[in-house]
N, CA, C and O atoms as a GROMACS GRO file, in nm:
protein
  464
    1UNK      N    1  -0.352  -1.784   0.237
    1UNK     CA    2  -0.257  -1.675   0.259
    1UNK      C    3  -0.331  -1.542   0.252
    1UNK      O    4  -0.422  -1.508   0.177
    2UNK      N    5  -0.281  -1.490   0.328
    2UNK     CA    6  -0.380  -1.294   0.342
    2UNK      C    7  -0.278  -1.237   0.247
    2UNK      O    8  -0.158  -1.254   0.224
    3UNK      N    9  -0.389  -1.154   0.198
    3UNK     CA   10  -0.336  -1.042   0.082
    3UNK      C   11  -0.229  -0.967   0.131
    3UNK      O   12  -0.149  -0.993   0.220
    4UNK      N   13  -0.239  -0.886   0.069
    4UNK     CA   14  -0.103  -0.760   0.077
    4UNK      C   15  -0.173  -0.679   0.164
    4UNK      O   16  -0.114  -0.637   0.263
    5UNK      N   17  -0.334  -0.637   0.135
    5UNK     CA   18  -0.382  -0.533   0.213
    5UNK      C   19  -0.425  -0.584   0.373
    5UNK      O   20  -0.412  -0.514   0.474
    6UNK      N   21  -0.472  -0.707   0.367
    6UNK     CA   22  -0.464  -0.763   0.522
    6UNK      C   23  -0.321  -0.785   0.601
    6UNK      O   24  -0.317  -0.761   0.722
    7UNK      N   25  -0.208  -0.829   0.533
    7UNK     CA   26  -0.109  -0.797   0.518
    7UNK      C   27  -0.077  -0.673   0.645
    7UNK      O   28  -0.059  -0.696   0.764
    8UNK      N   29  -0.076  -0.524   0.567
    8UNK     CA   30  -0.054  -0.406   0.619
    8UNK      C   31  -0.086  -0.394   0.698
    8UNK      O   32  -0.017  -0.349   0.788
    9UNK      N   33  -0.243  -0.436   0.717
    9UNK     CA   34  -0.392  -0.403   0.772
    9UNK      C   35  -0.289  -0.375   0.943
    9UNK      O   36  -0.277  -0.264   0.994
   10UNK      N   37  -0.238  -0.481   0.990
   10UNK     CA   38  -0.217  -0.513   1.105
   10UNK      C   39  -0.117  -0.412   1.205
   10UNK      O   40  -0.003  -0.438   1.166
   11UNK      N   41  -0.110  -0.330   1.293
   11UNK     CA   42  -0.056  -0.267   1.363
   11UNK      C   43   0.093  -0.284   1.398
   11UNK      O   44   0.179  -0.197   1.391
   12UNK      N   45   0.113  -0.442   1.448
   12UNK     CA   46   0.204  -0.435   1.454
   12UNK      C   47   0.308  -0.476   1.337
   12UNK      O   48   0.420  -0.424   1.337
   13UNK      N   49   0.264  -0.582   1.223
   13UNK     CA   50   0.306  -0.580   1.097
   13UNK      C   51   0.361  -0.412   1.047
   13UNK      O   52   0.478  -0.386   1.021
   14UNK      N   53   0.258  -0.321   1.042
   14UNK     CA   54   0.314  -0.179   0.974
   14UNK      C   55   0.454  -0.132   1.090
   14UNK      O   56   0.552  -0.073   1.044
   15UNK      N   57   0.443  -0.168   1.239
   15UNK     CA   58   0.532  -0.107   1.290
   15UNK      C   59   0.698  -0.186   1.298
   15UNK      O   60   0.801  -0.138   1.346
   16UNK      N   61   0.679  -0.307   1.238
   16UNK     CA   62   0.788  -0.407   1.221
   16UNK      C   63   0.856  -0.362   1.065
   16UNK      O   64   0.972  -0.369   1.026
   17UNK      N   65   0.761  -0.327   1.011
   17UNK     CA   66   0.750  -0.262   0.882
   17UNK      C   67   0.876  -0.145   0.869
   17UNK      O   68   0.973  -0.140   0.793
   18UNK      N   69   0.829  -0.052   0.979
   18UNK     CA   70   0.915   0.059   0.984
   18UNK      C   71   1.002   0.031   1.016
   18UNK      O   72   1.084   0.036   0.924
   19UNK      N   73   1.060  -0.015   1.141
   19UNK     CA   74   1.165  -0.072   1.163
   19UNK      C   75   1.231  -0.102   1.122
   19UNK      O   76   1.346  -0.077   1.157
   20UNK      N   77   1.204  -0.174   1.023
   20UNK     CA   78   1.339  -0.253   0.936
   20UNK      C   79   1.383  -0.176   0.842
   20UNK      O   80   1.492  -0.193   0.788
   21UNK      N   81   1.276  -0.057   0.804
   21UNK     CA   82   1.311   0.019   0.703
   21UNK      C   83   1.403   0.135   0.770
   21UNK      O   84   1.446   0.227   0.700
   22UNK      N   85   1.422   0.128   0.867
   22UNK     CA   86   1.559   0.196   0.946
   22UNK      C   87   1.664   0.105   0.900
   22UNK      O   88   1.709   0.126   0.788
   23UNK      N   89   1.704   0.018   0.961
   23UNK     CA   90   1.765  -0.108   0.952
   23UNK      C   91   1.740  -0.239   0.946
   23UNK      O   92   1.631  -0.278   0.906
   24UNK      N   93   1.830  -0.321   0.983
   24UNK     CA   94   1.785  -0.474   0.933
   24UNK      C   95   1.818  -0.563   1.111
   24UNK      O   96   1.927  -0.569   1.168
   25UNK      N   97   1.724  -0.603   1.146
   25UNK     CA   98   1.740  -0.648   1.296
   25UNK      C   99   1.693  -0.753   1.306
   25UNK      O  100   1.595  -0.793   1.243
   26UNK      N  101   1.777  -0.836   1.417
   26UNK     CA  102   1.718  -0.958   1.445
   26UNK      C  103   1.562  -0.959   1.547
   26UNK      O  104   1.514  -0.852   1.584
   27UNK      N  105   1.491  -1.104   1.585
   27UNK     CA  106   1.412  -1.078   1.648
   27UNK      C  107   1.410  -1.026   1.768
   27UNK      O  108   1.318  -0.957   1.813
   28UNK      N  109   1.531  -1.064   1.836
   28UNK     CA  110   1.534  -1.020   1.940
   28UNK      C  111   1.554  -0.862   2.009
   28UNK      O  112   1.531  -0.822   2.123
   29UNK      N  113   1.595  -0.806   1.911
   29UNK     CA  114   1.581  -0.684   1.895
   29UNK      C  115   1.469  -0.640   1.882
   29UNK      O  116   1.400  -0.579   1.965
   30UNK      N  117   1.442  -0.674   1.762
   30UNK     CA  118   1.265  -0.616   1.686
   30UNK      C  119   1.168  -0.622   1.818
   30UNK      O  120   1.081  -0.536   1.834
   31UNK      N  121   1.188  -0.742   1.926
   31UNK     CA  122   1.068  -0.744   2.004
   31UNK      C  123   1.103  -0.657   2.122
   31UNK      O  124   1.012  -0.652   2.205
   32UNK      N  125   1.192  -0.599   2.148
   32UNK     CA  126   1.246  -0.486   2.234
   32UNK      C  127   1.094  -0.380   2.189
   32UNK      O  128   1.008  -0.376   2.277
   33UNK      N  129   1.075  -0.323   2.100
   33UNK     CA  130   1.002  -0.240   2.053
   33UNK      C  131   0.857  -0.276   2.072
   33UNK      O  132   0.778  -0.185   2.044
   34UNK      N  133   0.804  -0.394   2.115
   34UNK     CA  134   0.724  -0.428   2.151
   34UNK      C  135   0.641  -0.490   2.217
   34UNK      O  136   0.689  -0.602   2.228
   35UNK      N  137   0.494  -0.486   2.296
   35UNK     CA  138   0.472  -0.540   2.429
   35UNK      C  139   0.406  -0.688   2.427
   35UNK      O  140   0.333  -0.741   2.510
   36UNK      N  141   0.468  -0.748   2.273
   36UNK     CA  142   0.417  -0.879   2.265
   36UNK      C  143   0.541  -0.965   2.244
   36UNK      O  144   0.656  -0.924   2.228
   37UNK      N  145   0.495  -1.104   2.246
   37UNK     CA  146   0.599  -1.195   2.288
   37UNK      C  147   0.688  -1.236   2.121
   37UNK      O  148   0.636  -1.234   2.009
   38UNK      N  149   0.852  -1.275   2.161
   38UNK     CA  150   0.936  -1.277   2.050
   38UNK      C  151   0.884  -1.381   1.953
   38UNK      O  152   0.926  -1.374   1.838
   39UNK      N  153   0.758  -1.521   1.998
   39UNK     CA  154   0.715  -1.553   1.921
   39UNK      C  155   0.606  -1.481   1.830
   39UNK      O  156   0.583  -1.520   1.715
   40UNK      N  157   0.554  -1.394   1.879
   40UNK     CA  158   0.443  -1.362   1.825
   40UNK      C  159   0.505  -1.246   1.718
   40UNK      O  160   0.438  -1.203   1.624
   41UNK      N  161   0.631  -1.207   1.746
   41UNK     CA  162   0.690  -1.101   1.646
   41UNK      C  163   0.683  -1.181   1.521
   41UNK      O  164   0.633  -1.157   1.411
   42UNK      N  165   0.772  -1.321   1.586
   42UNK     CA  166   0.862  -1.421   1.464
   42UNK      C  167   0.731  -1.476   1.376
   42UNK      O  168   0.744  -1.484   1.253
   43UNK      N  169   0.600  -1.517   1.441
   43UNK     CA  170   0.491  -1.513   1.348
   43UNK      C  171   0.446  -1.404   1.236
   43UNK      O  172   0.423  -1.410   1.115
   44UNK      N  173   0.444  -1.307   1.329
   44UNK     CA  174   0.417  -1.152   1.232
   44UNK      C  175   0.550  -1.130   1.102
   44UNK      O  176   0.528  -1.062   1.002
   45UNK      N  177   0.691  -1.205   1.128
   45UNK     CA  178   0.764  -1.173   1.023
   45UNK      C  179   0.786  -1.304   0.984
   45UNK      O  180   0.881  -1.322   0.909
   46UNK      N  181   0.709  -1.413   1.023
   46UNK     CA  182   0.672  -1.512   0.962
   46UNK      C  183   0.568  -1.463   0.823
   46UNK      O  184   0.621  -1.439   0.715
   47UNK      N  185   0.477  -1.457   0.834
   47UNK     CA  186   0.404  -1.378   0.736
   47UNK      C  187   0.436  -1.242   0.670
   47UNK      O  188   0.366  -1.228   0.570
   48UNK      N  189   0.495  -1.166   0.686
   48UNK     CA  190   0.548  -1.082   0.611
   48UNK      C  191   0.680  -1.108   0.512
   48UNK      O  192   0.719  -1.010   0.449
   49UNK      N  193   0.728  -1.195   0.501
   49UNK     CA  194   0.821  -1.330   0.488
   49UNK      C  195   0.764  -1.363   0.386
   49UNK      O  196   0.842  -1.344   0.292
   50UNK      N  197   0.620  -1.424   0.334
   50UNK     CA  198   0.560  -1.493   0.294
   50UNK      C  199   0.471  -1.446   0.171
   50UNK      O  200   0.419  -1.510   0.080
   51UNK      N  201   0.473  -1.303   0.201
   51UNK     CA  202   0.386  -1.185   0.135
   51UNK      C  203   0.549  -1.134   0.044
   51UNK      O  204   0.530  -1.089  -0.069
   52UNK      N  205   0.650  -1.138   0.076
   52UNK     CA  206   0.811  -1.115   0.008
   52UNK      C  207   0.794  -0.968   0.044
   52UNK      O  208   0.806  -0.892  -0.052
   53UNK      N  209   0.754  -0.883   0.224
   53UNK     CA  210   0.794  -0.781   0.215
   53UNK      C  211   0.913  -0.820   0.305
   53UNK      O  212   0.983  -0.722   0.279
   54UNK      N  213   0.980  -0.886   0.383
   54UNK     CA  214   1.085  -0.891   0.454
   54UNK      C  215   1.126  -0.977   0.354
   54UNK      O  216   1.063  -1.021   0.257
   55UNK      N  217   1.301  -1.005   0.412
   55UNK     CA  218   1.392  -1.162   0.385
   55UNK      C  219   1.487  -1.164   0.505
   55UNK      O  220   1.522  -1.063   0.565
   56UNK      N  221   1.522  -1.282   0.531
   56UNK     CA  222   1.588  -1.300   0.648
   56UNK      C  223   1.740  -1.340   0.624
   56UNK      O  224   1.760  -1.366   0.506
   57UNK      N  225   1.834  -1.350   0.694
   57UNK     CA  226   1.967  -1.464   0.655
   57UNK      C  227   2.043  -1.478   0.824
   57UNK      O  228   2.055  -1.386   0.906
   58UNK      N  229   2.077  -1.588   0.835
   58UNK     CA  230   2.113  -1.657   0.965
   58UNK      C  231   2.247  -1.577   0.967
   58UNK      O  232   2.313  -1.556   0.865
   59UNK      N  233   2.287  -1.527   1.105
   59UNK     CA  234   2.385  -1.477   1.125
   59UNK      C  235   2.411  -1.591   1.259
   59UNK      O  236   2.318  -1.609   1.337
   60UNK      N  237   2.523  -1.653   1.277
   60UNK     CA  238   2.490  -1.746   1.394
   60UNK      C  239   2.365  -1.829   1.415
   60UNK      O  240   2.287  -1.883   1.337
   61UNK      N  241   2.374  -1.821   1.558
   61UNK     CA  242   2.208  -1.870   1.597
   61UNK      C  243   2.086  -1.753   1.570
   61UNK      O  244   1.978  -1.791   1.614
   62UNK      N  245   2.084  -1.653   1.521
   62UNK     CA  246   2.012  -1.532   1.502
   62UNK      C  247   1.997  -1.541   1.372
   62UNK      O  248   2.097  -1.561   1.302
   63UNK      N  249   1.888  -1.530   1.325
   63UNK     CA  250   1.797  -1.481   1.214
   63UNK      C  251   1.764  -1.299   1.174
   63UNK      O  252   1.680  -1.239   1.241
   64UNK      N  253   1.818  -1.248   1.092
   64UNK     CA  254   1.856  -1.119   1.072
   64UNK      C  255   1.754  -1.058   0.938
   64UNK      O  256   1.762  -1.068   0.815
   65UNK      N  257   1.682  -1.008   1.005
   65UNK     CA  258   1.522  -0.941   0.876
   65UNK      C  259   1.603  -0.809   0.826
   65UNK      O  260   1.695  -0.738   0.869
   66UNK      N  261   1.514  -0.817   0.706
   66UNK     CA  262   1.541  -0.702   0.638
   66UNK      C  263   1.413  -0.677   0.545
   66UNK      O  264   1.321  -0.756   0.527
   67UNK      N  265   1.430  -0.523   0.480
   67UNK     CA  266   1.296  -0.505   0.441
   67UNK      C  267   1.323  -0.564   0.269
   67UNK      O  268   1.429  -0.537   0.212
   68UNK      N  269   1.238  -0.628   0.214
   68UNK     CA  270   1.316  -0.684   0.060
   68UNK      C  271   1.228  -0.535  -0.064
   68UNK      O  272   1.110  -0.504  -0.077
   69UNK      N  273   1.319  -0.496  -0.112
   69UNK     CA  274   1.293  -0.400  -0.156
   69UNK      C  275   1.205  -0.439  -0.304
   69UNK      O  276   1.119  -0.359  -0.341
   70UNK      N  277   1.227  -0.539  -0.368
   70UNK     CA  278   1.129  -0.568  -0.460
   70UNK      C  279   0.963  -0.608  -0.371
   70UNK      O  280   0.857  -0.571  -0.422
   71UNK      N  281   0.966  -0.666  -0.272
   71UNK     CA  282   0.814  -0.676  -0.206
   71UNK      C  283   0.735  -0.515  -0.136
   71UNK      O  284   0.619  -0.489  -0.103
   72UNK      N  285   0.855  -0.439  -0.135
   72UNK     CA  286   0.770  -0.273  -0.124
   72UNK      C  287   0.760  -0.258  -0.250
   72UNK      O  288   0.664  -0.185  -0.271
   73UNK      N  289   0.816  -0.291  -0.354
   73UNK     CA  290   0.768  -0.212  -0.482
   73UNK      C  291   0.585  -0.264  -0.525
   73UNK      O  292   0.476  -0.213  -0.552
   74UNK      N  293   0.653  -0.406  -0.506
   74UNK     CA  294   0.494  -0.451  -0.500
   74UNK      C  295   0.374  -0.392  -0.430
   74UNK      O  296   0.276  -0.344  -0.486
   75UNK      N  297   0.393  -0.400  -0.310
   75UNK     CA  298   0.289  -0.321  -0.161
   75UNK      C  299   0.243  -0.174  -0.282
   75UNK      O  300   0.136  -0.136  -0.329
   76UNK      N  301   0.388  -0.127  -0.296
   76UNK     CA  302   0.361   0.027  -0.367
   76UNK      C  303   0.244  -0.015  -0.472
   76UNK      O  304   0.124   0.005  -0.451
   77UNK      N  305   0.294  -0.070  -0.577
   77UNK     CA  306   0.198  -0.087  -0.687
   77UNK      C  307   0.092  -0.180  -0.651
   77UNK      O  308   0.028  -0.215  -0.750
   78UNK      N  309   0.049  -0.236  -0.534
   78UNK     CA  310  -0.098  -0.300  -0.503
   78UNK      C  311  -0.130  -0.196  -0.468
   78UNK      O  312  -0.222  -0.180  -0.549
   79UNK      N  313  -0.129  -0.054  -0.376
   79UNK     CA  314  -0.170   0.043  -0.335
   79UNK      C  315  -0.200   0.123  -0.471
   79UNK      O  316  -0.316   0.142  -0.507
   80UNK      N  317  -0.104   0.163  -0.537
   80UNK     CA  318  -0.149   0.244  -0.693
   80UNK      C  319  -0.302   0.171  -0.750
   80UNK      O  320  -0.409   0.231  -0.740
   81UNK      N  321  -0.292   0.056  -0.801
   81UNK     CA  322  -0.367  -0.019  -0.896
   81UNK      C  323  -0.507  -0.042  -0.829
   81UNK      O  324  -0.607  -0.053  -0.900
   82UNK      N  325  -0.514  -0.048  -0.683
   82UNK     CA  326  -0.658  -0.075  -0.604
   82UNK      C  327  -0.684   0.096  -0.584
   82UNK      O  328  -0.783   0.146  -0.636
   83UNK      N  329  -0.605   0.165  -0.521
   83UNK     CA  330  -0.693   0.305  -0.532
   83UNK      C  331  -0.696   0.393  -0.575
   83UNK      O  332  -0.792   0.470  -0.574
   84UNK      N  333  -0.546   0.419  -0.647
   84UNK     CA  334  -0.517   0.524  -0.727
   84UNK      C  335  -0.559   0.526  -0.805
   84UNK      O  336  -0.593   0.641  -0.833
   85UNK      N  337  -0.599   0.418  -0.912
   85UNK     CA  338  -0.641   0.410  -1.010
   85UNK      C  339  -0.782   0.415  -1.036
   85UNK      O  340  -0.832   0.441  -1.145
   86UNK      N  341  -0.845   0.388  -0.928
   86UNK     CA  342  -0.978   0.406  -0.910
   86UNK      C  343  -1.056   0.576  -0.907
   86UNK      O  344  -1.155   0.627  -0.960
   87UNK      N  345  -0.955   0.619  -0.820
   87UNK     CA  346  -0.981   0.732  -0.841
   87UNK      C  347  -0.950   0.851  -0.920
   87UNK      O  348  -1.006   0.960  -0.932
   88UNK      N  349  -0.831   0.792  -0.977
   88UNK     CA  350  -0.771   0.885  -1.146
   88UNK      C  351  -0.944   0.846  -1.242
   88UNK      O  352  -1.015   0.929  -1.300
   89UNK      N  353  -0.963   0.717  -1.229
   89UNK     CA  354  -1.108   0.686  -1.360
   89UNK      C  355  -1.215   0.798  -1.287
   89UNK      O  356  -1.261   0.875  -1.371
   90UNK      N  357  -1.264   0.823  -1.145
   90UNK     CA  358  -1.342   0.873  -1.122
   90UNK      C  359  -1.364   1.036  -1.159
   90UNK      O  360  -1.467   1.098  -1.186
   91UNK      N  361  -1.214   1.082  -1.147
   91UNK     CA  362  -1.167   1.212  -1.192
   91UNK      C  363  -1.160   1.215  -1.337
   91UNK      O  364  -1.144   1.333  -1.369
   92UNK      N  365  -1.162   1.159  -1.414
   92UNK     CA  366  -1.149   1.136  -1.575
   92UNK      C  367  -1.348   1.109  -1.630
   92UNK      O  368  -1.406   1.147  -1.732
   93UNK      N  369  -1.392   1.043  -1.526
   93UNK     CA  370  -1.552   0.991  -1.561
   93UNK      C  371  -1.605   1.194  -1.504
   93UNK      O  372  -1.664   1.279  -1.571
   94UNK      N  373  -1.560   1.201  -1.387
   94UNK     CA  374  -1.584   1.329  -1.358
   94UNK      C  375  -1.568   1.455  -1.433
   94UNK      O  376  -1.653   1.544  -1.440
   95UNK      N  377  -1.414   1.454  -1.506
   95UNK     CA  378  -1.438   1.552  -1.654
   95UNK      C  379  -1.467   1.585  -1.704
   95UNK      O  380  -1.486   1.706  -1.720
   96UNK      N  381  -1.512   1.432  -1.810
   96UNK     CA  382  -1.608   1.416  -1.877
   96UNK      C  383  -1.726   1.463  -1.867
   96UNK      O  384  -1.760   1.538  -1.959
   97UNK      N  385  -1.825   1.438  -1.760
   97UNK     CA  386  -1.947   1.487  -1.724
   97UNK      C  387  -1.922   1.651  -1.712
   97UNK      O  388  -1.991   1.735  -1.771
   98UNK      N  389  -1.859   1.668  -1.663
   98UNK     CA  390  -1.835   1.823  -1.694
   98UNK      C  391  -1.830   1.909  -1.803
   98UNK      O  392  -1.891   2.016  -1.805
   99UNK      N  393  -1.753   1.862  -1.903
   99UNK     CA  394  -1.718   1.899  -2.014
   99UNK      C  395  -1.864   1.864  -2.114
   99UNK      O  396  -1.911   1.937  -2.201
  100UNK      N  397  -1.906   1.753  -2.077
  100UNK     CA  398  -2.019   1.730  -2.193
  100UNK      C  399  -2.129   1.817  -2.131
  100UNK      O  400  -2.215   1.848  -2.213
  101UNK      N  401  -2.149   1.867  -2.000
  101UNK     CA  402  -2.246   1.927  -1.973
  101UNK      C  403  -2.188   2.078  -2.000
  101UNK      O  404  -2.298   2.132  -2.010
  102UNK      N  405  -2.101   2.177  -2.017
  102UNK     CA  406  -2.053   2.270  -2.014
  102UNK      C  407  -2.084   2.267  -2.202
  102UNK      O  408  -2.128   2.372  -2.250
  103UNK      N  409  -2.066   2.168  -2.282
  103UNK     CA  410  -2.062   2.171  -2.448
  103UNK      C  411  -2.260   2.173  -2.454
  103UNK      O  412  -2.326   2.253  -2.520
  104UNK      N  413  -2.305   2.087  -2.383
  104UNK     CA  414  -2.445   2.108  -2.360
  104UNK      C  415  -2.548   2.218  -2.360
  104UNK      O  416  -2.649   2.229  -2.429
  105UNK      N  417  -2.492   2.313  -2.247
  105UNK     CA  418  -2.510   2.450  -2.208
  105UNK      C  419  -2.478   2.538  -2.336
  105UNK      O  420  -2.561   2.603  -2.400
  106UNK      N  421  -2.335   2.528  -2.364
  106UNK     CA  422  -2.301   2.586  -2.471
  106UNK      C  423  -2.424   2.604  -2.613
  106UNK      O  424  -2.466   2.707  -2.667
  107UNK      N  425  -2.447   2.499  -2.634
  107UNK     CA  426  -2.509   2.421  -2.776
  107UNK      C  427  -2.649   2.533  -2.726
  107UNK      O  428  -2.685   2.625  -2.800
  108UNK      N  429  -2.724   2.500  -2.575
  108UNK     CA  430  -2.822   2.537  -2.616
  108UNK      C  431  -2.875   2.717  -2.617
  108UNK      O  432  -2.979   2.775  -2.651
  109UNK      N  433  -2.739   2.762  -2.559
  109UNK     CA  434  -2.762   2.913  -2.579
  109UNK      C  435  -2.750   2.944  -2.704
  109UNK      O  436  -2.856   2.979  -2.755
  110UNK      N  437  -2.640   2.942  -2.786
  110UNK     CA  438  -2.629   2.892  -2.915
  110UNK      C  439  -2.748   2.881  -3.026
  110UNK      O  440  -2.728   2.949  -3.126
  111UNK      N  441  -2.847   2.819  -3.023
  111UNK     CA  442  -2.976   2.749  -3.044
  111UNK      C  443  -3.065   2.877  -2.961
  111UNK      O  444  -3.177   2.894  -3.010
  112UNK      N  445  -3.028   2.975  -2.836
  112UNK     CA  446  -3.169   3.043  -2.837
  112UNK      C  447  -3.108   3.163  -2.885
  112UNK      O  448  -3.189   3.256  -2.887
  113UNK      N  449  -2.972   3.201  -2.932
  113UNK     CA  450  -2.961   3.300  -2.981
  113UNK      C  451  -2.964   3.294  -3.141
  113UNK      O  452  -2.958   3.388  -3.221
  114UNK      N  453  -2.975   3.140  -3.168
  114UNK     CA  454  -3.006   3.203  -3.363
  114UNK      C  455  -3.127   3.221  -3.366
  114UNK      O  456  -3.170   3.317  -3.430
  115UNK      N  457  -3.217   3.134  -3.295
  115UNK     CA  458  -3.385   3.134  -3.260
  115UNK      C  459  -3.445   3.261  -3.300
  115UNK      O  460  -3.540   3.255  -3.378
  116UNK      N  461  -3.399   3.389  -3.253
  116UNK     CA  462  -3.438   3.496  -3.214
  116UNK      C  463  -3.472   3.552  -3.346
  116UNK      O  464  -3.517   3.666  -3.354
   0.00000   0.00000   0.00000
């Protein structure tokens, strides 16, 4: 199974994505919006299905997607935890180096003005 971020990765996945986050549409609709075939949609929300960012429920013979709002919370917090967070530590490691070099500087003027 592909991650969350291969998942996204895919063009038309993000634009099936949006879509639904308008509303909730069947396939046959959904593939109106696009220049590939209604199987190849129903694969793409086959797997997004699978990852729990859609859910579906049979209306008739039609299958009716929707976006499942606990699998964006997820998407959300795989996006926080892989880069946000990476780069809050880099900005915090970055501080740091700042601050200890600024107390550094400090210390040694400090040191040439009792010197004297």
């Amino acid at each position: 199974m592909l991650d969350l971020l291969e998942i996204v990765a895919d063009p038309n996945r993000r634009k099936i994505l949006r879509l639904l986050a308008k509303s909730e549409q069947s396939v046959t609709v959904l593939s109106q919006e696009f220049e590939i075939s209604r199987s190849a949609i129903s694969q793409q929300l086959l797997l997004l299905a699978e990852a729990g960012l859609v859910s579906a429920r049979k209306e008739g013979r039609n299958r009716i997607y929707q976006i499942e709002p606990y699998g964006m919370v997820k998407l959300r917090q795989f996006f926080l935890d892989q880069f946000w967070s990476q780069e809050i530590d880099s900005l915090v490691h970055d501080a740091q180096n700042y601050l200890e070099n600024k107390k550094s500087k400090t210390s040694k003027t400090i040191t040439r003005k009792g010197s004297r």
